[in-house]
VMD Tcl script that builds the backbone (N, CA, C; Angstrom):
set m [mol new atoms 537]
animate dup $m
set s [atomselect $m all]
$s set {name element resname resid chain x y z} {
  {N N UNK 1 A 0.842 -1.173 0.000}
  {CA C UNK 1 A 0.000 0.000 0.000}
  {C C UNK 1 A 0.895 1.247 0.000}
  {N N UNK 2 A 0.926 1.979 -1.145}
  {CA C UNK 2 A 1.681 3.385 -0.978}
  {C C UNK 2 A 1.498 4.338 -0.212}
  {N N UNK 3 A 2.406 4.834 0.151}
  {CA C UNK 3 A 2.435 6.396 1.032}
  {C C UNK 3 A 2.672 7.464 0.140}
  {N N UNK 4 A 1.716 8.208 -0.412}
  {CA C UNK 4 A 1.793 9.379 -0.428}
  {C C UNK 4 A 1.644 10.590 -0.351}
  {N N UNK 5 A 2.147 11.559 -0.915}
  {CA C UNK 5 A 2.584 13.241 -0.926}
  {C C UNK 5 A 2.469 13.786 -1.910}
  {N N UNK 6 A 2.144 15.016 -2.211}
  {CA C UNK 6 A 2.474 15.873 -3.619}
  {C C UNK 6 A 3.175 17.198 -3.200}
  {N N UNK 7 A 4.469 17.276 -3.643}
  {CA C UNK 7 A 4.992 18.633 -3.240}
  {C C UNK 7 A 5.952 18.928 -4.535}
  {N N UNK 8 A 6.220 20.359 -4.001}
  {CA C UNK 8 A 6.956 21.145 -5.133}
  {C C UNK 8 A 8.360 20.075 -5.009}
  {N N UNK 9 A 8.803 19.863 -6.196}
  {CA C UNK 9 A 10.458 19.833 -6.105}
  {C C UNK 9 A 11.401 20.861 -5.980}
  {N N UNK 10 A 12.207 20.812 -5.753}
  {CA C UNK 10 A 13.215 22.159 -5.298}
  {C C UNK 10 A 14.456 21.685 -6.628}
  {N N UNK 11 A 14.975 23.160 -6.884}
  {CA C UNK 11 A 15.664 23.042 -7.695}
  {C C UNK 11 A 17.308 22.458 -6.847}
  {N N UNK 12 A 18.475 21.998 -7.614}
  {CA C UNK 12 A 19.599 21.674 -7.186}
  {C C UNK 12 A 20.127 22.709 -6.617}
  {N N UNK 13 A 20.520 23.752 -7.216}
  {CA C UNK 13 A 20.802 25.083 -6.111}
  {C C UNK 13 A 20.227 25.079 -5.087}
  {N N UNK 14 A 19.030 25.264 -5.006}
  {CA C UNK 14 A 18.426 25.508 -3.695}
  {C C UNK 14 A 18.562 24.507 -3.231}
  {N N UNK 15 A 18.748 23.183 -2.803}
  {CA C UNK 15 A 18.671 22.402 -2.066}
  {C C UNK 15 A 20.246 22.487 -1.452}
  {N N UNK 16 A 21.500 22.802 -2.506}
  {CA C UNK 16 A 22.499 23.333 -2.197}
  {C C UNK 16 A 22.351 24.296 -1.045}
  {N N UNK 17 A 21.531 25.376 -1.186}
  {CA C UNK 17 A 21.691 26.489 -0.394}
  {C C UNK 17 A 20.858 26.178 0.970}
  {N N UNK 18 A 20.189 25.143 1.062}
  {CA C UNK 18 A 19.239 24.702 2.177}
  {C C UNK 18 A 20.225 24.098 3.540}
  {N N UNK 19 A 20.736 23.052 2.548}
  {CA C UNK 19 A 21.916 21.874 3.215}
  {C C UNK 19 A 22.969 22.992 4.425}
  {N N UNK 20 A 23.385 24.264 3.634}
  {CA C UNK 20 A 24.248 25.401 4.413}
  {C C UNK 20 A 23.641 25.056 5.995}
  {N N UNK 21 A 22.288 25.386 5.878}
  {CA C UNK 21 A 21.895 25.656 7.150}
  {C C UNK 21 A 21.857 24.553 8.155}
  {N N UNK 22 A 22.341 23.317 7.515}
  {CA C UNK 22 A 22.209 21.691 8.419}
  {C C UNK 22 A 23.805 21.771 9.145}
  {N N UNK 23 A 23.752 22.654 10.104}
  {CA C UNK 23 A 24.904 22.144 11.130}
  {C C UNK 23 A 24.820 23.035 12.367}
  {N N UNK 24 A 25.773 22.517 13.396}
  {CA C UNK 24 A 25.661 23.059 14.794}
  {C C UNK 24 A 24.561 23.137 15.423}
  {N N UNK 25 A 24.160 22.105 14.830}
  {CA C UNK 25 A 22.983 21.159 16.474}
  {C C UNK 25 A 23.078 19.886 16.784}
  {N N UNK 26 A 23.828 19.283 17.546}
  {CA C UNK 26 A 23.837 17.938 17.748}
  {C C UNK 26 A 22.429 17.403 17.685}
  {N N UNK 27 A 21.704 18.051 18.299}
  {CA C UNK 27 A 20.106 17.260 18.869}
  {C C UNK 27 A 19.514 17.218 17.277}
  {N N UNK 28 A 19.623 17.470 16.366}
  {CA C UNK 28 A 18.778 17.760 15.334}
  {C C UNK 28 A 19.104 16.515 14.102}
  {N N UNK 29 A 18.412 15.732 13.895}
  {CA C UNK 29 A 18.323 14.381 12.756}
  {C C UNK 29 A 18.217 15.712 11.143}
  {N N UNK 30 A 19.028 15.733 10.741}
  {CA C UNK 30 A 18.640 16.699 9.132}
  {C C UNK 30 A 18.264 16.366 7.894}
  {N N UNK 31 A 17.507 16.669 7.740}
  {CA C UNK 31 A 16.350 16.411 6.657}
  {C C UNK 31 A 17.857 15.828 4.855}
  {N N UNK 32 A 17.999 14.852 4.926}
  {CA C UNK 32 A 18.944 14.641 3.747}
  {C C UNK 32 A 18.543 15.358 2.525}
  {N N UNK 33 A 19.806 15.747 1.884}
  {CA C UNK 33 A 19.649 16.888 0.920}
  {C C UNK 33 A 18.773 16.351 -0.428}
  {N N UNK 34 A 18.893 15.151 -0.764}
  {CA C UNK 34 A 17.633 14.405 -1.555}
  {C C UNK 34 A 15.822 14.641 -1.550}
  {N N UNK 35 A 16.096 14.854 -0.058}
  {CA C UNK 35 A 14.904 14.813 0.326}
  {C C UNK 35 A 14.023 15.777 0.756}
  {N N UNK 36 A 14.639 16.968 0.434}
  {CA C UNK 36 A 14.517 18.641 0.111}
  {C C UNK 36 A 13.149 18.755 -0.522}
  {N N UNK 37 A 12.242 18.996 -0.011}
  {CA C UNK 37 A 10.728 19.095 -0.995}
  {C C UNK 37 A 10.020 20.050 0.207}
  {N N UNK 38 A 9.035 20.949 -0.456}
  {CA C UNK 38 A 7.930 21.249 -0.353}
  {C C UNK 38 A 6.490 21.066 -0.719}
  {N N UNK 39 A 6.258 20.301 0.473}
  {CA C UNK 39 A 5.103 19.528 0.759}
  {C C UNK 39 A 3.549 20.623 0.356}
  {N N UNK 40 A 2.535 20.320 -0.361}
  {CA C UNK 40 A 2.080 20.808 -0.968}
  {C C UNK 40 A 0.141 20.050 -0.580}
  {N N UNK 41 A 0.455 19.057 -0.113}
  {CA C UNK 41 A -0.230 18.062 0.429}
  {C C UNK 41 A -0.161 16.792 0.715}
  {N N UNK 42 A -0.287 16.212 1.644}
  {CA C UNK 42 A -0.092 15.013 2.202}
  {C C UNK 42 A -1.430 14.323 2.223}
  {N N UNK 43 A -0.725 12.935 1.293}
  {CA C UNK 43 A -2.383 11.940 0.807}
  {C C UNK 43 A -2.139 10.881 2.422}
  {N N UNK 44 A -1.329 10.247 2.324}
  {CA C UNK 44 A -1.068 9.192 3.361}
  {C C UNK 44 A -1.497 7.751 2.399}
  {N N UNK 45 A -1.937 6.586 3.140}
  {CA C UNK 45 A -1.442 5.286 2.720}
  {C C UNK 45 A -3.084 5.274 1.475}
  {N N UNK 46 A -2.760 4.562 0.287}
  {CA C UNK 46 A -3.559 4.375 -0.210}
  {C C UNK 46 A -3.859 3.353 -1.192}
  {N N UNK 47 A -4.709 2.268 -1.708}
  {CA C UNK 47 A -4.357 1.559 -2.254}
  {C C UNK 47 A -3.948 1.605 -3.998}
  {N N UNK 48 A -3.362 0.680 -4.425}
  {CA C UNK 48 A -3.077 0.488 -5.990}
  {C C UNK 48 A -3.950 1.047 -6.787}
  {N N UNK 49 A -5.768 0.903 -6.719}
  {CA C UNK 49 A -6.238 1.260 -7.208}
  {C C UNK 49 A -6.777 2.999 -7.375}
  {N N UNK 50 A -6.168 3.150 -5.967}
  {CA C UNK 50 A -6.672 4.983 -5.380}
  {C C UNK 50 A -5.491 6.209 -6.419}
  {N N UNK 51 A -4.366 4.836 -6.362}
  {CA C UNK 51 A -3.366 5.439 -6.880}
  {C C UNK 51 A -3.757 5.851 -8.614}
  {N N UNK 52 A -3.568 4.928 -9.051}
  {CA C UNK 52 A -4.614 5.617 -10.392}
  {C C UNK 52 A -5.531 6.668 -10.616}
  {N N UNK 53 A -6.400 6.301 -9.696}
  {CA C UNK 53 A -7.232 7.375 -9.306}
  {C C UNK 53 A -7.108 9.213 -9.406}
  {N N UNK 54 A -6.035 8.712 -8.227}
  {CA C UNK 54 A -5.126 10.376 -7.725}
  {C C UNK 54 A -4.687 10.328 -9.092}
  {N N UNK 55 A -3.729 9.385 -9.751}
  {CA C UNK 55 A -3.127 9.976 -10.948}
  {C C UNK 55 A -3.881 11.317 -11.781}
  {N N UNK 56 A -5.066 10.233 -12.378}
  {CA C UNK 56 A -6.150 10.507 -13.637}
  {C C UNK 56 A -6.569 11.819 -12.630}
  {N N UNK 57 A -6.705 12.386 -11.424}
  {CA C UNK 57 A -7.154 14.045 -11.316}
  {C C UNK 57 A -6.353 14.979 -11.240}
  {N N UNK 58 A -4.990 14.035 -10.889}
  {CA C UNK 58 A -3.729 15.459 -10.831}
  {C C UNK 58 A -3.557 15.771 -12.081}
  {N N UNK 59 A -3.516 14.758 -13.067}
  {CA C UNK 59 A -3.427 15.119 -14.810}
  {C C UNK 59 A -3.982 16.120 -14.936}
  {N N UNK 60 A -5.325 16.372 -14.584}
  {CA C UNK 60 A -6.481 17.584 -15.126}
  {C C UNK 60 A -6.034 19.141 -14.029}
  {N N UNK 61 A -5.137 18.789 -12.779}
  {CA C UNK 61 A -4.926 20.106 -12.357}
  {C C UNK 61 A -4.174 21.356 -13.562}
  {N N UNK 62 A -4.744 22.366 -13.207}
  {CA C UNK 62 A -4.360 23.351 -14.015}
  {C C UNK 62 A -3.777 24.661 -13.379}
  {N N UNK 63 A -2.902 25.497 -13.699}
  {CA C UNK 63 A -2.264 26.540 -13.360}
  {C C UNK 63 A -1.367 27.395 -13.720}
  {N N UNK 64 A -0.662 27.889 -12.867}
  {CA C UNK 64 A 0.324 29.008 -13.950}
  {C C UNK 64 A 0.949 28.545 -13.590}
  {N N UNK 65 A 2.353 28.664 -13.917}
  {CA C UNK 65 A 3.535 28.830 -13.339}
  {C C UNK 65 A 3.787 29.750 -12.490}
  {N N UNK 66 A 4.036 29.846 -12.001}
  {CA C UNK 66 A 5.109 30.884 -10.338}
  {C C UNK 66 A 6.313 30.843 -9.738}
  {N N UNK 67 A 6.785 31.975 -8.926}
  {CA C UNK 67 A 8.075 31.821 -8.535}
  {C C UNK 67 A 7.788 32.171 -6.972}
  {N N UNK 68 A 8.659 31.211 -6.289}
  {CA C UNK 68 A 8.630 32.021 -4.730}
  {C C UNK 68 A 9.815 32.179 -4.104}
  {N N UNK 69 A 10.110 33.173 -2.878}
  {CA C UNK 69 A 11.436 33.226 -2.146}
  {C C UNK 69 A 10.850 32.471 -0.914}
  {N N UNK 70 A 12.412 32.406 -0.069}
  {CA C UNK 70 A 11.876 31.748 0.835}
  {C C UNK 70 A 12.151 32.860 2.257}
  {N N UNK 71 A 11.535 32.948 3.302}
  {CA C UNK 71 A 11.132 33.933 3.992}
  {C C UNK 71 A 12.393 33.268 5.358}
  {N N UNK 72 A 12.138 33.150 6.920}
  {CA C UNK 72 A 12.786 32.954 7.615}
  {C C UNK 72 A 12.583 31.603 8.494}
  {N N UNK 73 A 13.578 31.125 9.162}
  {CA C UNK 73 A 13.485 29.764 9.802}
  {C C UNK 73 A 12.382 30.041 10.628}
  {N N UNK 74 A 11.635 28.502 10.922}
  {CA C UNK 74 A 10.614 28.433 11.978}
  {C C UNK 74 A 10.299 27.334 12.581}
  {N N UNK 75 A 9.856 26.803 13.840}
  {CA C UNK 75 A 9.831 25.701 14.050}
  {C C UNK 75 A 8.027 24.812 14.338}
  {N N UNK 76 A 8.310 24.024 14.458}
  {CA C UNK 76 A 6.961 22.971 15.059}
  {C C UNK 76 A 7.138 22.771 16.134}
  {N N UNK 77 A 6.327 22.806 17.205}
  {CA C UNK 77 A 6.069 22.264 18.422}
  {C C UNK 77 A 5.159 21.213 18.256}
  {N N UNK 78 A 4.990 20.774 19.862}
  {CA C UNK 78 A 3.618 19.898 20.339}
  {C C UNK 78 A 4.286 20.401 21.727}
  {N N UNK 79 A 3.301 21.619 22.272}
  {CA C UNK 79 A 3.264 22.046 23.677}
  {C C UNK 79 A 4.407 22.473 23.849}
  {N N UNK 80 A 5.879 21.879 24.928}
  {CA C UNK 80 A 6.878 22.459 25.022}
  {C C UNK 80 A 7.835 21.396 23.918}
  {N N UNK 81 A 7.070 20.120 23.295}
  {CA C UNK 81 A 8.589 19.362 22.571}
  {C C UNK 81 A 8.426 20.086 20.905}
  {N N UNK 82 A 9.413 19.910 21.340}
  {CA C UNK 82 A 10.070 20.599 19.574}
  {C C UNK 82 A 10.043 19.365 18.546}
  {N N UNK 83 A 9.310 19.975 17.204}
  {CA C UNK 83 A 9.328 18.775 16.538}
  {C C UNK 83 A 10.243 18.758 14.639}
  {N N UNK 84 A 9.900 20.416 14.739}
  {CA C UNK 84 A 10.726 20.374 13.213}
  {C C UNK 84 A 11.365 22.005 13.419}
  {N N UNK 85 A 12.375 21.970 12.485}
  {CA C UNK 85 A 12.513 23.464 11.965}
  {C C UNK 85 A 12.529 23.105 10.615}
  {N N UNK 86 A 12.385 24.573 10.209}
  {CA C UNK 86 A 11.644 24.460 8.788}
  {C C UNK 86 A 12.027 26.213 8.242}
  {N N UNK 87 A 12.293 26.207 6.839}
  {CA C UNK 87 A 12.302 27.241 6.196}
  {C C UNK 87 A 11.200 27.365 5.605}
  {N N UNK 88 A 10.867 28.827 5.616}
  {CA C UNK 88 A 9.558 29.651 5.390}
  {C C UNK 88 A 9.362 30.002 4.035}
  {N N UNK 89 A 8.377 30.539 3.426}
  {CA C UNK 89 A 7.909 31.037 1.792}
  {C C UNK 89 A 7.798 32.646 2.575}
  {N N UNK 90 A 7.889 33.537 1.999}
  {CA C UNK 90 A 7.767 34.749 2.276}
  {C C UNK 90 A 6.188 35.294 1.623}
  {N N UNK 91 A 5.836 34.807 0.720}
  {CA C UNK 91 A 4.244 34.793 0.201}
  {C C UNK 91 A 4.027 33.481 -0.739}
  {N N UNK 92 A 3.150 32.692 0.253}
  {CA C UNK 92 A 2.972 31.328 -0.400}
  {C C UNK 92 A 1.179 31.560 -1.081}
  {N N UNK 93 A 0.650 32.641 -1.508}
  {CA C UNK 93 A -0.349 32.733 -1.942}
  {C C UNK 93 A -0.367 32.129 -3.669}
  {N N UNK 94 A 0.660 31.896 -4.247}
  {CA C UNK 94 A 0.121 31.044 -5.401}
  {C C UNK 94 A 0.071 29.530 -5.021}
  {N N UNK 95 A 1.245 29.391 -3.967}
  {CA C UNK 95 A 1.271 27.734 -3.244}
  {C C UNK 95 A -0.041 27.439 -2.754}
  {N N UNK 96 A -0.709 28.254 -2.259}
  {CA C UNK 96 A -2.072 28.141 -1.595}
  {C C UNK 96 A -3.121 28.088 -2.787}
  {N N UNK 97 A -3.087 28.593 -3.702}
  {CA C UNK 97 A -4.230 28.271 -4.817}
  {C C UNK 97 A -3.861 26.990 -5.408}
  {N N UNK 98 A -2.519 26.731 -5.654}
  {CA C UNK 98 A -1.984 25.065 -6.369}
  {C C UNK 98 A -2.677 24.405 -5.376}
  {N N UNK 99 A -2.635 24.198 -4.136}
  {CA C UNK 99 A -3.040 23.507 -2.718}
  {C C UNK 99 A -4.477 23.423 -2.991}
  {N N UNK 100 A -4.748 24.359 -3.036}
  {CA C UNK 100 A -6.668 24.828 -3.096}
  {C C UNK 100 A -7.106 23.589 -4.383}
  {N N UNK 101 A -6.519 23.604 -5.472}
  {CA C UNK 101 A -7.058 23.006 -6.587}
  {C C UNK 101 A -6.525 21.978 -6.413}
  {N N UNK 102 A -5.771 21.151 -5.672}
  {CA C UNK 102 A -5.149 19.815 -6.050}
  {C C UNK 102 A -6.247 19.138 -4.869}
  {N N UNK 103 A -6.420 19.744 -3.748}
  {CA C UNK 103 A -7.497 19.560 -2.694}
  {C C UNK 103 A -8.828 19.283 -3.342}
  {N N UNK 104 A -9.376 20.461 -4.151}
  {CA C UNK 104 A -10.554 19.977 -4.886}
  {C C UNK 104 A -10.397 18.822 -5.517}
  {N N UNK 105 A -9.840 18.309 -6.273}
  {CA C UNK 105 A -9.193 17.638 -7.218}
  {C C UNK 105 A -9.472 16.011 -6.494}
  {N N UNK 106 A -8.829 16.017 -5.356}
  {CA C UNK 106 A -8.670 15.034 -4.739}
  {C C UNK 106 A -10.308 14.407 -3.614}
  {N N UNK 107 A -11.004 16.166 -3.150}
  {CA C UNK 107 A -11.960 15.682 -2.481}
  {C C UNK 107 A -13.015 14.982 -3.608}
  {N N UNK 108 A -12.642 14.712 -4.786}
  {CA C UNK 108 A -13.725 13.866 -5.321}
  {C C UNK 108 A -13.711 12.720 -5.388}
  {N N UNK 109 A -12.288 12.447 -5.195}
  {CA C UNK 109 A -12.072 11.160 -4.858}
  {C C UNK 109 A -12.514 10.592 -3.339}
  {N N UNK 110 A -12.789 11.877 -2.389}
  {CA C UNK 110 A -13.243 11.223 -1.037}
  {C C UNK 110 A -12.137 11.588 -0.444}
  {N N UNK 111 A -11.118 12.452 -0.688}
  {CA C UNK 111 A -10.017 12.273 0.095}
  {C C UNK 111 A -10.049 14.187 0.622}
  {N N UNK 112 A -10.667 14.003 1.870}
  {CA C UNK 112 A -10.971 15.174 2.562}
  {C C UNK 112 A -9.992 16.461 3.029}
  {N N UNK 113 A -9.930 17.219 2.718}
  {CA C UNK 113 A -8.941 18.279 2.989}
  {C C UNK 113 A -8.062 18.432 4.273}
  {N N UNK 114 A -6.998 18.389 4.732}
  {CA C UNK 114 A -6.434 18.455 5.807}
  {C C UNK 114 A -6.867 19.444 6.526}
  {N N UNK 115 A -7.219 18.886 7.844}
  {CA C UNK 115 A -7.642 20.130 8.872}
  {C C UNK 115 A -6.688 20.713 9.523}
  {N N UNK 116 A -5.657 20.675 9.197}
  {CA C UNK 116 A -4.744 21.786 10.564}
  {C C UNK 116 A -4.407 22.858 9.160}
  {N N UNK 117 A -4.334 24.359 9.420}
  {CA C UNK 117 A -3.674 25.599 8.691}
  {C C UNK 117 A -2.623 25.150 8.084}
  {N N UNK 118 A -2.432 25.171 6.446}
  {CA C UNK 118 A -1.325 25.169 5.755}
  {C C UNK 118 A -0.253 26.136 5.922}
  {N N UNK 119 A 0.534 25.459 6.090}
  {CA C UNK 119 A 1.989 26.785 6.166}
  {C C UNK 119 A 3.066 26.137 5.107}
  {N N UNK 120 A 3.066 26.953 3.798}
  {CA C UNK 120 A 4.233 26.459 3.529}
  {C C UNK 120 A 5.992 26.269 3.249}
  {N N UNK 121 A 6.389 25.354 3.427}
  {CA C UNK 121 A 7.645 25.470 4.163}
  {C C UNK 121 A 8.609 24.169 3.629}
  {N N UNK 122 A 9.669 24.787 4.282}
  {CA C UNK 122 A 10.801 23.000 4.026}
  {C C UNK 122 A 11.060 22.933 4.840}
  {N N UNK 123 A 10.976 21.566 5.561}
  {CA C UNK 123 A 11.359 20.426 6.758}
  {C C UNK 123 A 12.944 20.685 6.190}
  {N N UNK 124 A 13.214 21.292 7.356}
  {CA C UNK 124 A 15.259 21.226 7.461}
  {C C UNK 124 A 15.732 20.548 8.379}
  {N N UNK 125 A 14.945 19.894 9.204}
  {CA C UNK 125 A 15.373 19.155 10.573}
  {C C UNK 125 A 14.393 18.995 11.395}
  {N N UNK 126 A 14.572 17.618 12.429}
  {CA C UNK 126 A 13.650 16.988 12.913}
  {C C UNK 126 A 14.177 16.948 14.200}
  {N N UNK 127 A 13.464 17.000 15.426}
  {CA C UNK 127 A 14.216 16.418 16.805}
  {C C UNK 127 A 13.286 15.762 17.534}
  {N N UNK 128 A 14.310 15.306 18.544}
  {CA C UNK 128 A 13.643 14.050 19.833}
  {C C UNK 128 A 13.102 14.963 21.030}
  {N N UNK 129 A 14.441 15.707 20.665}
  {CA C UNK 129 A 14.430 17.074 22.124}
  {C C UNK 129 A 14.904 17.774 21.955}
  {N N UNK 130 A 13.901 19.428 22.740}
  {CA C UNK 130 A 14.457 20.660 22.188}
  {C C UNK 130 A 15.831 20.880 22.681}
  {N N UNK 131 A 16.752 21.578 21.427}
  {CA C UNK 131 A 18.093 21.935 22.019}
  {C C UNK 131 A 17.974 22.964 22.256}
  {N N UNK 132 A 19.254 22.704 23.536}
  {CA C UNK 132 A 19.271 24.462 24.895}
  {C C UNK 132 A 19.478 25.647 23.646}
  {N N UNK 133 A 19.971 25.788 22.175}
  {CA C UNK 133 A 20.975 26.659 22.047}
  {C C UNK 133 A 20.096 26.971 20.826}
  {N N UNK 134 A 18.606 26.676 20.762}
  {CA C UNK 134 A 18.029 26.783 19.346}
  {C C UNK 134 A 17.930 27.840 19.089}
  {N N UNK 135 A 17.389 29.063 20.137}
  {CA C UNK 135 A 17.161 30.556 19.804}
  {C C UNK 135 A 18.847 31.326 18.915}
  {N N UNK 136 A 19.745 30.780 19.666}
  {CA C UNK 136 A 21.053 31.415 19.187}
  {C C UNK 136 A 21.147 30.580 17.401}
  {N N UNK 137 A 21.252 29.827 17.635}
  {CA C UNK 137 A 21.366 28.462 16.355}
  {C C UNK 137 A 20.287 29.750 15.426}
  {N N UNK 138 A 19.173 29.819 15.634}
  {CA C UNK 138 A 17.862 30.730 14.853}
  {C C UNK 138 A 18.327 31.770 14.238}
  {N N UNK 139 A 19.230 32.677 14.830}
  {CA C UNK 139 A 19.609 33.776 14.847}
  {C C UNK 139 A 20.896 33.990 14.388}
  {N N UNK 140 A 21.566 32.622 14.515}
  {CA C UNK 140 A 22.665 32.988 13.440}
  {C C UNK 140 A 22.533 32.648 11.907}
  {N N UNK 141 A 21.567 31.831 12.215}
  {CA C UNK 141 A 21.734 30.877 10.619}
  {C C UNK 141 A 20.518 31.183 9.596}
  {N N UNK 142 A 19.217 32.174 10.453}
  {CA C UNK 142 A 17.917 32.612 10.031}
  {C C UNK 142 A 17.978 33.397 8.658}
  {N N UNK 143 A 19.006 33.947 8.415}
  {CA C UNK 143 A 18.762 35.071 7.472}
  {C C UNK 143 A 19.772 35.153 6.243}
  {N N UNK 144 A 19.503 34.132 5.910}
  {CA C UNK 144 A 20.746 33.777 4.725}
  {C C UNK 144 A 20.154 34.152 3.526}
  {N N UNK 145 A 20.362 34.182 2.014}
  {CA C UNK 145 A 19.855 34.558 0.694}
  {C C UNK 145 A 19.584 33.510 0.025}
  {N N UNK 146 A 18.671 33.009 -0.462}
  {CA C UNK 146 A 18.198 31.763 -1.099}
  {C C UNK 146 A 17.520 31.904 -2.488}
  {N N UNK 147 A 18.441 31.591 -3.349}
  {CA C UNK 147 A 17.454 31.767 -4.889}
  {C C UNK 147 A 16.092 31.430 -4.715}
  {N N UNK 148 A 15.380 32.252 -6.018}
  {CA C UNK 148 A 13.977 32.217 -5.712}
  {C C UNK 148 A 13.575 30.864 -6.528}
  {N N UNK 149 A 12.886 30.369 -6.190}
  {CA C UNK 149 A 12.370 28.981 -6.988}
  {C C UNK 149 A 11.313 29.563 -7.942}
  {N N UNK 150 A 11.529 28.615 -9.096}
  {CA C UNK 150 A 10.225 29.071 -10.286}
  {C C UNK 150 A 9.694 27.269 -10.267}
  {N N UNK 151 A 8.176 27.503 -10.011}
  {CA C UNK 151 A 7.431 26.504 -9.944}
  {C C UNK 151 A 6.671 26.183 -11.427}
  {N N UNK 152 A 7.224 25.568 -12.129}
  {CA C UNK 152 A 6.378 24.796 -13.389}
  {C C UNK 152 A 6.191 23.298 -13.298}
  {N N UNK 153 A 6.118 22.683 -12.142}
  {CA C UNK 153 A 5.289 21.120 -12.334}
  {C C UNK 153 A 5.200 21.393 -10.643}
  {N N UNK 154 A 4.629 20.531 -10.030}
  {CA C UNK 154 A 4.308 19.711 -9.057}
  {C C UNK 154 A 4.724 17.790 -9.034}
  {N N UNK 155 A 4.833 17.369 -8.192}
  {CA C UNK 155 A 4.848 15.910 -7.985}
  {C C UNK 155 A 4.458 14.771 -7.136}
  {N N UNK 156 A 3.741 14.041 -7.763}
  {CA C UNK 156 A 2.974 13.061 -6.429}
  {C C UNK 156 A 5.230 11.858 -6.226}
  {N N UNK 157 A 5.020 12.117 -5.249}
  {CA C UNK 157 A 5.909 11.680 -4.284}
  {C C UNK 157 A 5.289 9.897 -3.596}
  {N N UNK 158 A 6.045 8.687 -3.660}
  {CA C UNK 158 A 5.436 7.889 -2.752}
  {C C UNK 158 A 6.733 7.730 -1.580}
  {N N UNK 159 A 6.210 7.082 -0.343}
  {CA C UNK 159 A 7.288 7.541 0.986}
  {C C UNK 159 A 7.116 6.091 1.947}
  {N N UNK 160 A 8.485 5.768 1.550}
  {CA C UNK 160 A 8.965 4.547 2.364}
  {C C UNK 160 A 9.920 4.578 3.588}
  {N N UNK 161 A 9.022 4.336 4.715}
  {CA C UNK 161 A 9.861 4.269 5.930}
  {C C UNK 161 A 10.717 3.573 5.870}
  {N N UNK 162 A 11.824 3.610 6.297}
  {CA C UNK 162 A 13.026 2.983 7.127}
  {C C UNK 162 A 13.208 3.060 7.996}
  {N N UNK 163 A 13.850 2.282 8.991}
  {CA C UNK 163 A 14.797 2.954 10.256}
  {C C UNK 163 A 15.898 4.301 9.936}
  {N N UNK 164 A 16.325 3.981 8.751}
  {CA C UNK 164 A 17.683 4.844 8.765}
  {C C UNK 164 A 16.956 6.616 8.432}
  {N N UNK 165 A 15.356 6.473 8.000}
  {CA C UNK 165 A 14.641 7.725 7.510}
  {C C UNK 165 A 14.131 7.155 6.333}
  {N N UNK 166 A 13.195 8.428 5.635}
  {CA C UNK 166 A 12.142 7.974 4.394}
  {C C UNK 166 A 12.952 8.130 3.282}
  {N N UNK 167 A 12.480 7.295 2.536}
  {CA C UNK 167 A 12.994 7.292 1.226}
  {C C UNK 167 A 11.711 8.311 0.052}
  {N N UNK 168 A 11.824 8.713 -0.640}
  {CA C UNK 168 A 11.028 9.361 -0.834}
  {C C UNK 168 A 11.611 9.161 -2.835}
  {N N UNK 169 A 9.840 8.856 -3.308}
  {CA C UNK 169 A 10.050 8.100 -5.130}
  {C C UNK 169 A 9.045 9.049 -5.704}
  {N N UNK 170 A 9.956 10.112 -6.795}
  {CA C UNK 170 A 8.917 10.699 -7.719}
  {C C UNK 170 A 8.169 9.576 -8.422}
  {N N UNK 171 A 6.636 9.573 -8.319}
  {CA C UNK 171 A 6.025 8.910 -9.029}
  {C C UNK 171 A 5.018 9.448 -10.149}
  {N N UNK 172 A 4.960 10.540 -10.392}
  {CA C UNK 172 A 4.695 11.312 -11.548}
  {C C UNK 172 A 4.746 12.978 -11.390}
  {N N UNK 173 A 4.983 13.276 -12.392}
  {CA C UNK 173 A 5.242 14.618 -12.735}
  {C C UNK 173 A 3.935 15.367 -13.474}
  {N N UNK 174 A 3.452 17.016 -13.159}
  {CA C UNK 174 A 2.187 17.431 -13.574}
  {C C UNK 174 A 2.446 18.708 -13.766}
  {N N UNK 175 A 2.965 19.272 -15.213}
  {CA C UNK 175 A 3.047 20.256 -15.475}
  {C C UNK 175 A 2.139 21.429 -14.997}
  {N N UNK 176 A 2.655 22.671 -14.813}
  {CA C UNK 176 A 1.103 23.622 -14.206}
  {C C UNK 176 A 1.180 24.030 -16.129}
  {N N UNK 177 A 0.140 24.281 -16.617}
  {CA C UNK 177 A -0.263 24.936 -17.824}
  {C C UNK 177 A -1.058 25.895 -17.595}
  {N N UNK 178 A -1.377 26.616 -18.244}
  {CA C UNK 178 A -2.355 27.780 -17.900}
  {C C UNK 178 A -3.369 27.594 -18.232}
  {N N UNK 179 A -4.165 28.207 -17.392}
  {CA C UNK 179 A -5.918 27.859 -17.433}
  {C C UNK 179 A -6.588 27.405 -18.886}
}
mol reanalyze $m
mol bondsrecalc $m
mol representation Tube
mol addrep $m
């Protein structure tokens, strides 16, 4: 049964310029430079046949192309544990209409819109436990220059756990075309 995702791919530069920011935290597992994506929506486990499915409606998504920068580091909680840091979009309002239509797209298949607020972002690191030194770590490494990404496809992603971390398999590509 597949696991999947649909997120932007990141270009090789930028994933270059992401990786900069993966050091001087012991506590922090870092997101491998392969595995550099912006998550766009998360399907989760589905069967062989759903998969087709999703295919045949992402085909029909439609859009422009766009470009975005990326804004400043930020993290995830749950209460006081720390769960991700993550680089920011500085205006993710075309990411949010791609989101909007791939959502429609998908609730016809039955597959219901995620309820927590979209923020979008790149997973740069993951932890067990918050480190003492994150505010300083934030503040040195927050404000670096990052080429702007130009978005012309999207990709359904499938995602295989490991112990060692996910493996993560473009499984099709969906040009944005214009309306």
């Amino acid at each position: 049964m597949p696991r999947l995702f649909i997120a932007i791919d990141l270009p090789e530069s930028t994933k270059d310029s992401l990786t900069f920011l993966q050091s001087g935290l012991r506590e922090a597992k870092w997101v491998a430079r392969e595995n550099l994506h912006l998550t766009v929506r998360f399907i989760g486990d589905v069967s062989e046949e759903e998969v087709y499915e999703i295919h045949s409606v992402l085909a029909a998504v439609r859009g422009t192309p766009f470009t975005f920068e990326f804004g400043e580091l930020g993290i995830f909680s749950s209460g006081k544990k720390l769960r991700s840091m993550w680089m920011g979009v500085k205006d993710g309002s075309s990411i949010e209409i791609l989101r909007r239509h791939i959502d429609r797209s998908l609730f016809g298949l039955g597959f219901k819109p995620e309820g927590r607020r979209y923020i979008p972002h790149v997973t740069v690191g993951r932890f067990r436990c918050g480190p003492t030194v994150l505010p300083e770590f934030m503040a040195r490494t927050g404000f670096g220059t990052f080429p702007s990404v130009r978005v012309d496809q999207f990709v359904l992603f499938s995602s295989f756990l490991t112990q060692t971390g996910a493996i993560y398999t473009p499984e099709a590509y969906y040009p944005l075309n214009s309306w």
